[in-house]
KEPATI-126954 format. One record per atom (N, C-alpha, C): residue in one letter; atom name; y, x, z. Coordinates in Angstrom, 1 decimal, always signed. Each point is the difference from the previous one (the first is absolute). Layout:
KEPATI-126954
["A"; "CA"; [Y; X; Z]]
...
***
This chain:
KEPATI-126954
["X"; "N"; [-3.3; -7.5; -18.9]]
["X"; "CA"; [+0.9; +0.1; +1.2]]
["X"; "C"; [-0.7; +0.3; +1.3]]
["X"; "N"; [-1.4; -1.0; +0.1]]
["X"; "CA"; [-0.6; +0.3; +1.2]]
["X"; "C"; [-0.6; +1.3; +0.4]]
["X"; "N"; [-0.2; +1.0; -1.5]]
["X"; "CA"; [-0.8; +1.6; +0.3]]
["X"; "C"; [+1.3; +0.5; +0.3]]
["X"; "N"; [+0.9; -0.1; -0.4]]
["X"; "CA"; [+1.9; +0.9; +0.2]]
["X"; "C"; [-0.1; +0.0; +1.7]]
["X"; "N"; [+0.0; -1.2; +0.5]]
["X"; "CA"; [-0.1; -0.3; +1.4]]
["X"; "C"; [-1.3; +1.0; +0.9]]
["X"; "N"; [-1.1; +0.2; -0.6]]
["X"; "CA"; [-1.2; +0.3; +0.8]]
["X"; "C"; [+0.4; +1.4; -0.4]]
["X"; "N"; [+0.1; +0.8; -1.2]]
["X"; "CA"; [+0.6; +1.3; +0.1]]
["X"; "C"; [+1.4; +0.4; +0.3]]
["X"; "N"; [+0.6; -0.6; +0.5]]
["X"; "CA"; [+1.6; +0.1; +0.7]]
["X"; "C"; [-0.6; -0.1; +1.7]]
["X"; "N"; [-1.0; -0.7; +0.6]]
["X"; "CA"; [-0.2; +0.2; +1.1]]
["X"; "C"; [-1.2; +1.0; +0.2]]
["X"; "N"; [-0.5; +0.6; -0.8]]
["X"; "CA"; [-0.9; +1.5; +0.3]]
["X"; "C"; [+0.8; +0.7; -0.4]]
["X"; "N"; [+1.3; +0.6; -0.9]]
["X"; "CA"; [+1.0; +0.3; +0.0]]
["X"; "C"; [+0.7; +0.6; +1.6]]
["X"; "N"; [+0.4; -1.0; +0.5]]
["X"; "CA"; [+0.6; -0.4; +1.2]]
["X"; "C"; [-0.6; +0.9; +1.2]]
["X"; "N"; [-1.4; -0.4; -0.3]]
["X"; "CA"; [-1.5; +0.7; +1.4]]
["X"; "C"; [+0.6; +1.4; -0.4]]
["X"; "N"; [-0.4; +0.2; -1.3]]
["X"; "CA"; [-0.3; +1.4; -0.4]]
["X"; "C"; [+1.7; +0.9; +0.3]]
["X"; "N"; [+1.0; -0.6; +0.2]]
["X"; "CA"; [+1.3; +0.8; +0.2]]
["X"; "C"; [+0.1; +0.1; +1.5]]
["X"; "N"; [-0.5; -1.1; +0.5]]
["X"; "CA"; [+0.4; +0.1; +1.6]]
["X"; "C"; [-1.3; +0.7; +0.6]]
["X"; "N"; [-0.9; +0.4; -0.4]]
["X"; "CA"; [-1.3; +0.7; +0.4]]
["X"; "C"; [+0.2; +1.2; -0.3]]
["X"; "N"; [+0.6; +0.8; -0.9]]
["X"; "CA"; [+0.7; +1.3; -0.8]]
["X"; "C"; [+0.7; +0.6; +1.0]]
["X"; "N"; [+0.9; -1.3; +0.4]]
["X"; "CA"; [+1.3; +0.6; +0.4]]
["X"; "C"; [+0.0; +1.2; +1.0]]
["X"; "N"; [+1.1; +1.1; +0.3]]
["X"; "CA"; [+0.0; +1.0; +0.7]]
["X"; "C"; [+0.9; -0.6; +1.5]]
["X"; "N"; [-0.4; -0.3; +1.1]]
["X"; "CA"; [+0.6; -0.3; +0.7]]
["X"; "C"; [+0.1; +1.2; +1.3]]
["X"; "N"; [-0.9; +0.8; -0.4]]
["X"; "CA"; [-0.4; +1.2; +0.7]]
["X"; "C"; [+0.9; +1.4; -0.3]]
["X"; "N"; [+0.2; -0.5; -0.9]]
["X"; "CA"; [+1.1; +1.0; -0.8]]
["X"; "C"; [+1.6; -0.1; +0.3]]
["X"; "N"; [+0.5; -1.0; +1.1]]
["X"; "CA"; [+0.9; +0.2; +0.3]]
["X"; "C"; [+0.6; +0.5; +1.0]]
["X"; "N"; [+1.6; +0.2; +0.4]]
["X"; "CA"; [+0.4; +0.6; +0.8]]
["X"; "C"; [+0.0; -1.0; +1.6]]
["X"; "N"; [-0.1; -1.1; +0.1]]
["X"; "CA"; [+0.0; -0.7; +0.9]]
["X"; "C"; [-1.0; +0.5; +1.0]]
["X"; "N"; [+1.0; -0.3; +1.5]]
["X"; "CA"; [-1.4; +0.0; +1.7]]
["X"; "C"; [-0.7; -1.2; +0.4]]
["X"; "N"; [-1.1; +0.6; -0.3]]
["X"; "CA"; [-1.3; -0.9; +0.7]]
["X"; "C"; [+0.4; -0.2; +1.3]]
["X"; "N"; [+1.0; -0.8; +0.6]]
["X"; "CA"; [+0.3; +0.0; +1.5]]
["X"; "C"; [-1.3; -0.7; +0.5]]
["X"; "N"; [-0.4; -1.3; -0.4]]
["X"; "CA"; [-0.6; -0.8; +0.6]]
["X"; "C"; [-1.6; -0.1; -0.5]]
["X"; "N"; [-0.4; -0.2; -1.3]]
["X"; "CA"; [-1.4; +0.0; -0.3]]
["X"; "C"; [-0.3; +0.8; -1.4]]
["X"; "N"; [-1.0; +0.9; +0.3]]
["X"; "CA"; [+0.1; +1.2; -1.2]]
["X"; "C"; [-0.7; -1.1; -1.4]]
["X"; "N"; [+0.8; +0.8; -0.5]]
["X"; "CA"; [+0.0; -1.1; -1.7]]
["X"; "C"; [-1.4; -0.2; -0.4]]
["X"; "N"; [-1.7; +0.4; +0.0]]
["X"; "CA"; [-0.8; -0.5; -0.4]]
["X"; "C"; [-0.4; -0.9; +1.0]]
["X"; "N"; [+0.3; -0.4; +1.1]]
["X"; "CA"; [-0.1; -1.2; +0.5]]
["X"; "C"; [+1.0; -1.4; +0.0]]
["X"; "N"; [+1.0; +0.5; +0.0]]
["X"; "CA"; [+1.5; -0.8; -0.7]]
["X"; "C"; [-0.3; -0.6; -1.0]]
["X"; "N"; [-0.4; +1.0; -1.4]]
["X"; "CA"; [-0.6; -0.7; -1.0]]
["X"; "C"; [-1.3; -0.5; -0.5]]
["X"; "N"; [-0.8; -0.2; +0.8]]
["X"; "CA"; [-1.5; -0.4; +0.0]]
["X"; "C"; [+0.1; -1.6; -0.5]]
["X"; "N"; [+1.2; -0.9; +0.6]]
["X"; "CA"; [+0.3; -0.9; -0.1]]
["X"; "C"; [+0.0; -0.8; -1.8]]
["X"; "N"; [+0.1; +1.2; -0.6]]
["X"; "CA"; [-0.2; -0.1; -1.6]]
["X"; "C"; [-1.4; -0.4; -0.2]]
["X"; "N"; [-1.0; +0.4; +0.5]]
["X"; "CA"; [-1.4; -0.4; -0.4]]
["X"; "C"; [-0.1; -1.1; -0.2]]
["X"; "N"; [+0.1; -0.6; +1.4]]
["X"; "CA"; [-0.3; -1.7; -0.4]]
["X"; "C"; [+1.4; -1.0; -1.2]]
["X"; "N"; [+1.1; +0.6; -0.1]]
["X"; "CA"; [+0.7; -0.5; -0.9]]
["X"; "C"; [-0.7; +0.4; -1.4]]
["X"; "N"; [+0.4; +1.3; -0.2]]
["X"; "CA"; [-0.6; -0.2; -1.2]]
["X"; "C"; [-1.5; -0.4; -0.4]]
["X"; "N"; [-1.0; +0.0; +1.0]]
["X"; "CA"; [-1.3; -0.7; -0.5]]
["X"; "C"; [+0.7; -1.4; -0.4]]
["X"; "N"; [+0.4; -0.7; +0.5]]
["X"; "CA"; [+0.9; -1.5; -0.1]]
["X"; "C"; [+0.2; +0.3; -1.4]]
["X"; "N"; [+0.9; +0.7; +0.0]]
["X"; "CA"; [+0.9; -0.2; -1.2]]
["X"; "C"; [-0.9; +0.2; -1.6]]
["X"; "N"; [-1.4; +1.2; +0.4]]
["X"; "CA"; [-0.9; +0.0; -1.0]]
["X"; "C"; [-0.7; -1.6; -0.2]]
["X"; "N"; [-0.4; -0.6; +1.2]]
["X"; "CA"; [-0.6; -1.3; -0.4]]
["X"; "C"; [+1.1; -0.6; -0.5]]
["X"; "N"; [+1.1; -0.2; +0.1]]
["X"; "CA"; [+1.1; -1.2; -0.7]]
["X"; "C"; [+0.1; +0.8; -0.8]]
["X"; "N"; [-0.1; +0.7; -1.0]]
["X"; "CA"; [+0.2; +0.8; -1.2]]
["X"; "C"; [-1.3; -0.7; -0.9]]
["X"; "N"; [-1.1; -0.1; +1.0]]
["X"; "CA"; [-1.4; -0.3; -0.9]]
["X"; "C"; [+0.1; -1.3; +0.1]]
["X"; "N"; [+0.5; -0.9; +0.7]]
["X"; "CA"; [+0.0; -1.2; +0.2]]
["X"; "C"; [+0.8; -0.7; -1.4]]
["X"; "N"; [+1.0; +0.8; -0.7]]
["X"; "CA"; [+0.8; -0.7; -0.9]]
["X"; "C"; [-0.8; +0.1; -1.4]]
["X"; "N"; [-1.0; +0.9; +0.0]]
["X"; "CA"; [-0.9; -0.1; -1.3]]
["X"; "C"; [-0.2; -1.2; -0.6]]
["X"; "N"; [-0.8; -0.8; +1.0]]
["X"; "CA"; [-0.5; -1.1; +0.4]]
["X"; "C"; [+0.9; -1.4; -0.5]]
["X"; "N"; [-0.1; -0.6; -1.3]]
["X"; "CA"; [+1.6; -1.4; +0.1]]
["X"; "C"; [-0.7; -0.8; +1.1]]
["X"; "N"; [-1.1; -0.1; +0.2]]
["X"; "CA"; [-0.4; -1.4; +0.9]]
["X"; "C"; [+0.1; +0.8; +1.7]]
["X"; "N"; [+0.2; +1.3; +0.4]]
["X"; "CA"; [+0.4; +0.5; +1.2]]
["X"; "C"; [+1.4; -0.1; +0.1]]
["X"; "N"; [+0.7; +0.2; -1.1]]
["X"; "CA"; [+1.7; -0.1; +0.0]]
["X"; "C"; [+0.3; -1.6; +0.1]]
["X"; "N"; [-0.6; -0.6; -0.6]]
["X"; "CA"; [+0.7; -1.8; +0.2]]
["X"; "C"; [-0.5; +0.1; +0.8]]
["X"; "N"; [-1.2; -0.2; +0.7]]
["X"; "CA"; [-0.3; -0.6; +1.3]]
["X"; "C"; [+0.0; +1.0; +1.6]]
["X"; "N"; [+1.2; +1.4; -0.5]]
["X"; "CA"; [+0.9; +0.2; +1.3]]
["X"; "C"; [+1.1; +0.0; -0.3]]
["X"; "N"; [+0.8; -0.9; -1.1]]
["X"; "CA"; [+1.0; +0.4; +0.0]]
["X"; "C"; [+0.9; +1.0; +0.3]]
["X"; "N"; [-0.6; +1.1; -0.6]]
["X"; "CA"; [+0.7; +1.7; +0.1]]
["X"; "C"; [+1.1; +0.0; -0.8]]
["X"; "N"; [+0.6; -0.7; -1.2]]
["X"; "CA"; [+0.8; +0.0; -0.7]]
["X"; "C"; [+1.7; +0.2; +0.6]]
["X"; "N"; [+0.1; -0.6; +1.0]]
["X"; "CA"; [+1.1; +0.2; +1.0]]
["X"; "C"; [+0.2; +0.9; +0.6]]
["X"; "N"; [-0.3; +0.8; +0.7]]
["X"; "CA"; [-0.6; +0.9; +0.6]]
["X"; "C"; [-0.1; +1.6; -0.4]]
["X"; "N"; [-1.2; +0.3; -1.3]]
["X"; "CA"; [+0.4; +0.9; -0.6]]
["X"; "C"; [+1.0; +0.8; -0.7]]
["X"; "N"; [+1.2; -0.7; -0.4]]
["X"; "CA"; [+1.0; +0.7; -0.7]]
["X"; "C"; [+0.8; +1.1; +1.1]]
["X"; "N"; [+0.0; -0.6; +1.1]]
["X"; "CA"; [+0.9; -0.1; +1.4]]
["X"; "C"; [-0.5; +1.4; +0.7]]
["X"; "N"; [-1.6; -0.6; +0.2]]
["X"; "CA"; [-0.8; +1.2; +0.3]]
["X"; "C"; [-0.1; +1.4; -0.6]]
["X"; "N"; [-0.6; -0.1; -1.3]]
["X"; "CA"; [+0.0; +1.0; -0.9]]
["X"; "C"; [+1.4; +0.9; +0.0]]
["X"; "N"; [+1.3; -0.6; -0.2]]
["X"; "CA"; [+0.9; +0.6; +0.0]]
["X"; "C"; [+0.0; +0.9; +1.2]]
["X"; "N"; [+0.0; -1.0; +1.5]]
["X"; "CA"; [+0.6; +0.9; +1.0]]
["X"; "C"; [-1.3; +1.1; +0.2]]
["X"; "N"; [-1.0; +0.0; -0.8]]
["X"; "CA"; [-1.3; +1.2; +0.0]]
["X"; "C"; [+0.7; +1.3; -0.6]]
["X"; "N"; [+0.4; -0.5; -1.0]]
["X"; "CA"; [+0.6; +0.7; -0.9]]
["X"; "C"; [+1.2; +1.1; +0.5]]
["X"; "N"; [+0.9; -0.8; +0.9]]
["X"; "CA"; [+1.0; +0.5; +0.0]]
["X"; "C"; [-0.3; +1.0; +1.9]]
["X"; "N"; [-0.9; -0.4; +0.4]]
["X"; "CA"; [-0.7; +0.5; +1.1]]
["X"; "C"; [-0.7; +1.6; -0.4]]
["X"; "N"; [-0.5; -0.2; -0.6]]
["X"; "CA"; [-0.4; +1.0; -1.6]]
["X"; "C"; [+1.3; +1.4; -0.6]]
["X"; "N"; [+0.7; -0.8; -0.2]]
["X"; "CA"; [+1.5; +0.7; -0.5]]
["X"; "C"; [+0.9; +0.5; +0.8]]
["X"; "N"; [-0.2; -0.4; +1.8]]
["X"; "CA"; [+0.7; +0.5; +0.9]]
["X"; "C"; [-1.1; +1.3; +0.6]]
["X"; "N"; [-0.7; -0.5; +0.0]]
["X"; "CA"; [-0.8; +1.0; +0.7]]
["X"; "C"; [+0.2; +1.7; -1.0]]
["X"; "N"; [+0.2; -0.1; -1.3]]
["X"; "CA"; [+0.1; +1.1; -0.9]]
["X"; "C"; [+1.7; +0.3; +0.2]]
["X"; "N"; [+1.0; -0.8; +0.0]]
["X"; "CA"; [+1.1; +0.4; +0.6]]
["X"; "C"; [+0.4; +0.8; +1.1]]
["X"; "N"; [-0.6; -0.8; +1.0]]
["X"; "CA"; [+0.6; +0.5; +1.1]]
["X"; "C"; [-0.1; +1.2; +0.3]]
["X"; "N"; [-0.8; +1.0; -1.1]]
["X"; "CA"; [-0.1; +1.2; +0.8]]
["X"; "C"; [+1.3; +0.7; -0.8]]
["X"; "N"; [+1.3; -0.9; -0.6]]
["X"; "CA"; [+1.2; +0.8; -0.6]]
["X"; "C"; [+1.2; +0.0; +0.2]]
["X"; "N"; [-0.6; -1.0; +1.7]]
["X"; "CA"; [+1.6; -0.1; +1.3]]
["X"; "C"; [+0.7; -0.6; -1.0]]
["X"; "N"; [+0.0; -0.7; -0.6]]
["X"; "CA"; [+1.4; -1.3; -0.6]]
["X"; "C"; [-0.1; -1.1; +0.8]]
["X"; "N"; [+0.8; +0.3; +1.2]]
["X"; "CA"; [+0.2; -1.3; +1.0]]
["X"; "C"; [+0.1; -2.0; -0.4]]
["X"; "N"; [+1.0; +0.6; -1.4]]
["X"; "CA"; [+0.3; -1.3; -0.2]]
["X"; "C"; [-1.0; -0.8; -1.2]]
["X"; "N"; [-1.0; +1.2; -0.5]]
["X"; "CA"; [-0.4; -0.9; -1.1]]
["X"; "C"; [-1.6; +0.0; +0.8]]
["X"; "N"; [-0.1; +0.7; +1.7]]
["X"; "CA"; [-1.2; -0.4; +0.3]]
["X"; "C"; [+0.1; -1.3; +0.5]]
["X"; "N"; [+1.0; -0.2; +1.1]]
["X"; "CA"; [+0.7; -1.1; +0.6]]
["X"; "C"; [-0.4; -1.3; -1.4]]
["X"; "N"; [+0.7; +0.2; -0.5]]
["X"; "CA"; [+0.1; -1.0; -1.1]]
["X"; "C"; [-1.3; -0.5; -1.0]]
["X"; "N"; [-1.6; +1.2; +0.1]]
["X"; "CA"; [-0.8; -0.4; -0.6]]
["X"; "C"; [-1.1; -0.7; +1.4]]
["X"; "N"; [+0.6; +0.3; +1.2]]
["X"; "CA"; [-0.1; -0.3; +1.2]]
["X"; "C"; [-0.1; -1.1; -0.1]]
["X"; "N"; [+1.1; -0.5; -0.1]]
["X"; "CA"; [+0.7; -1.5; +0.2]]
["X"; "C"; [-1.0; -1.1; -1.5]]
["X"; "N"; [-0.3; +0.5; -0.8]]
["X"; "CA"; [+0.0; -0.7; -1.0]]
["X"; "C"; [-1.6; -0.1; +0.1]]
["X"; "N"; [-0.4; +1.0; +0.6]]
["X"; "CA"; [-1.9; -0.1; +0.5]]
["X"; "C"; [-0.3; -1.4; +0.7]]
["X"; "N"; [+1.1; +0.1; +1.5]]
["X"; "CA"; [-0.4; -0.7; +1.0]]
["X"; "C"; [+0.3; -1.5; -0.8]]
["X"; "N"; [+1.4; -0.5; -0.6]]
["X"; "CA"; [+0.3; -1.0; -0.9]]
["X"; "C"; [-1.1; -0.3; -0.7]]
["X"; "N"; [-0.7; +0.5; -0.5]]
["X"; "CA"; [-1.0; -0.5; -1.0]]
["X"; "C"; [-1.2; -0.2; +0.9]]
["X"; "N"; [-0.3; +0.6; +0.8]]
["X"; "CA"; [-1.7; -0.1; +0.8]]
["X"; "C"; [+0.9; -1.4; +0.7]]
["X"; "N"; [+0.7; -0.2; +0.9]]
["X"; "CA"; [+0.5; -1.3; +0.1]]
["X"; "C"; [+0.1; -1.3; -0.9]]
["X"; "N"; [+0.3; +0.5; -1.0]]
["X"; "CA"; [+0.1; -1.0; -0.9]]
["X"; "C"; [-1.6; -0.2; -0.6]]
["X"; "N"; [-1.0; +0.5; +0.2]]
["X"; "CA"; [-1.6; +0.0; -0.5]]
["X"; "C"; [-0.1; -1.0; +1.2]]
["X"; "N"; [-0.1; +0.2; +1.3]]
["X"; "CA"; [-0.3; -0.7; +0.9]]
["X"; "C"; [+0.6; -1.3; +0.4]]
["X"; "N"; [+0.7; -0.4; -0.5]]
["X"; "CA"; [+1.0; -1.2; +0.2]]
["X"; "C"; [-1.2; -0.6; -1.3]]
["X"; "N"; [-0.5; +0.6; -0.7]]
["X"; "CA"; [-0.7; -1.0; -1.4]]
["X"; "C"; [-1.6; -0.2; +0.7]]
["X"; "N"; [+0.0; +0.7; +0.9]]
["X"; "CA"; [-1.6; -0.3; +0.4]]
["X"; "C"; [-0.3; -1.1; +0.4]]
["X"; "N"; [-1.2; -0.7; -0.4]]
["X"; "CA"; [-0.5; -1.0; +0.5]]
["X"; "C"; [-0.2; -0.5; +1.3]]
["X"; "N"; [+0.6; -0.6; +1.4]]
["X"; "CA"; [-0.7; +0.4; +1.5]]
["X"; "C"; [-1.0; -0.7; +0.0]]
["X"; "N"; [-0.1; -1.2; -1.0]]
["X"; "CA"; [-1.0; -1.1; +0.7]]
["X"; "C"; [-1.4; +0.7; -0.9]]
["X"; "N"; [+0.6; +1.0; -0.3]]
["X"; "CA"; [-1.9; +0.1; -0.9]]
["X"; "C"; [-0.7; +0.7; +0.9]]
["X"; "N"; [-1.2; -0.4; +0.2]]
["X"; "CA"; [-1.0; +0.8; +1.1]]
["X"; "C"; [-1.1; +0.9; -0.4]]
["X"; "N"; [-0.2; -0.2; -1.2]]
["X"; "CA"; [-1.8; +0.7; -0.3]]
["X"; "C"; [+0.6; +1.0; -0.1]]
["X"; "N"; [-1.7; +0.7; +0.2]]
["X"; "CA"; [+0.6; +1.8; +0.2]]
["X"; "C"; [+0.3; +0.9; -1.3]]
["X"; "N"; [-0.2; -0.6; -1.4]]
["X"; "CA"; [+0.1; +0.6; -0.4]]
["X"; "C"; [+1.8; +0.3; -0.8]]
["X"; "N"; [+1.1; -1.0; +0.5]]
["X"; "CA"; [+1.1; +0.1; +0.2]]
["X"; "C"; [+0.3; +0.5; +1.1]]
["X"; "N"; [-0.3; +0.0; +1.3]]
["X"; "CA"; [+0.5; +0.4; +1.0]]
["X"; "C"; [-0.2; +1.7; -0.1]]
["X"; "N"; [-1.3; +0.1; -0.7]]
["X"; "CA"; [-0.5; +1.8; +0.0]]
["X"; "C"; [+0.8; +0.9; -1.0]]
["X"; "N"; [+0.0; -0.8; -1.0]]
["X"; "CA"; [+1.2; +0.4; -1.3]]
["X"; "C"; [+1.2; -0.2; -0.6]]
["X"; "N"; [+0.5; -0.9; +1.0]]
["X"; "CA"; [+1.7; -0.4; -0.4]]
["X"; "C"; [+0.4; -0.5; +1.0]]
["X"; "N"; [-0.1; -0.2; +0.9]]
["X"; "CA"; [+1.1; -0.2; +1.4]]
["X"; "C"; [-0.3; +1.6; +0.8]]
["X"; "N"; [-1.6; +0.4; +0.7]]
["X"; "CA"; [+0.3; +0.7; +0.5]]
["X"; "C"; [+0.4; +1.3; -0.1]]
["X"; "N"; [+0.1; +0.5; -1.6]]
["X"; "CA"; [+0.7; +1.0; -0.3]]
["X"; "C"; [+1.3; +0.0; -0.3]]
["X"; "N"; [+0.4; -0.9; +0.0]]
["X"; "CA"; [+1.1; -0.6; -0.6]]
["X"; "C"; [+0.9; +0.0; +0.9]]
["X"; "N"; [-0.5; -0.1; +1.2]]
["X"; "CA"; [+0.4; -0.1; +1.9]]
["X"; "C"; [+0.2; +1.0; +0.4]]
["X"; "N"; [-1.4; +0.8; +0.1]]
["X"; "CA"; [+0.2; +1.4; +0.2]]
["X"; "C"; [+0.9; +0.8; -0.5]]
["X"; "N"; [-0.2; -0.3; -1.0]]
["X"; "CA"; [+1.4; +1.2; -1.0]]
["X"; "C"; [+1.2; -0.5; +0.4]]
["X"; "N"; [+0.4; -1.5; +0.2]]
["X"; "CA"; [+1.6; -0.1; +0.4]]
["X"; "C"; [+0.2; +0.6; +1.2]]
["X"; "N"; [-1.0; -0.5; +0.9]]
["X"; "CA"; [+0.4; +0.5; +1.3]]
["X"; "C"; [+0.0; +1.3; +0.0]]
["X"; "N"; [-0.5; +1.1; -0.5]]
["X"; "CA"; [-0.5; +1.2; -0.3]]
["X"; "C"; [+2.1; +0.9; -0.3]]
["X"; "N"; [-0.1; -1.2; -1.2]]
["X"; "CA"; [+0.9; +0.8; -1.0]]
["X"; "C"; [+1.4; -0.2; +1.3]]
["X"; "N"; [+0.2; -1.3; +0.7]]
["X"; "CA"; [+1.2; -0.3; +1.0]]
["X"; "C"; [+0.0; +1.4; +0.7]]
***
């Protein structure tokens, strides 16, 4: 179950790194898109260490990622699946994979630990975890 989880989040890297965001019809009013999306680097480095972090059973019990990951992975996933949508103007089913992105990166972060301090949870499961919700809002 735990390799499903580590290849479902290089999965995830690998669809939102792909993705064509350049390719669409949208105006760059405010910040031209390779600085807009630069913001991906440090998430997805994150998301590569919490990918490698679940190899590990004695890294997974003692960060308790188990909460966390389903939540996560999903809204990667579906972050992933909009980004290949939206370039086919279906308002309602982008709206709708919209809504079900932000739902889920919310629901990752509500499982995070606050009181844990060492860096190596703070580097690979809160603060990508952070970044992407706030990212994805």
């Amino acid at each position: 179950m735990h390799i499903i989880y580590f290849l479902g989040f290089i999965i995830a890297t690998i669809l939102g790194l792909t993705a064509d965001f350049a390719g669409s019809n949208s105006i760059k009013l405010i910040t031209p898109l390779p600085l807009m999306f630069s913001i991906w680097l440090p998430i997805y480095a994150g998301v590569i260490g919490f990918a490698f972090l679940q190899l590990r059973m004695r890294w997974r019990e003692h960060y308790h990622v188990y909460g966390v990951r389903p939540w996560f992975l999903c809204s990667l996933l579906l972050a992933g699946l909009w980004s290949y949508i939206f370039k086919f103007n279906i308002d309602w089913l982008q709206i709708g994979v919209a809504l079900l992105t932000v739902a889920t990166a919310y629901r990752a972060l509500w499982q995070l630990n606050e009181h844990r301090n060492d860096a190596v949870y703070v580097w690979f499961v809160s603060l990508p975890t952070g970044l992407y919700a706030g990212w994805i809002t």
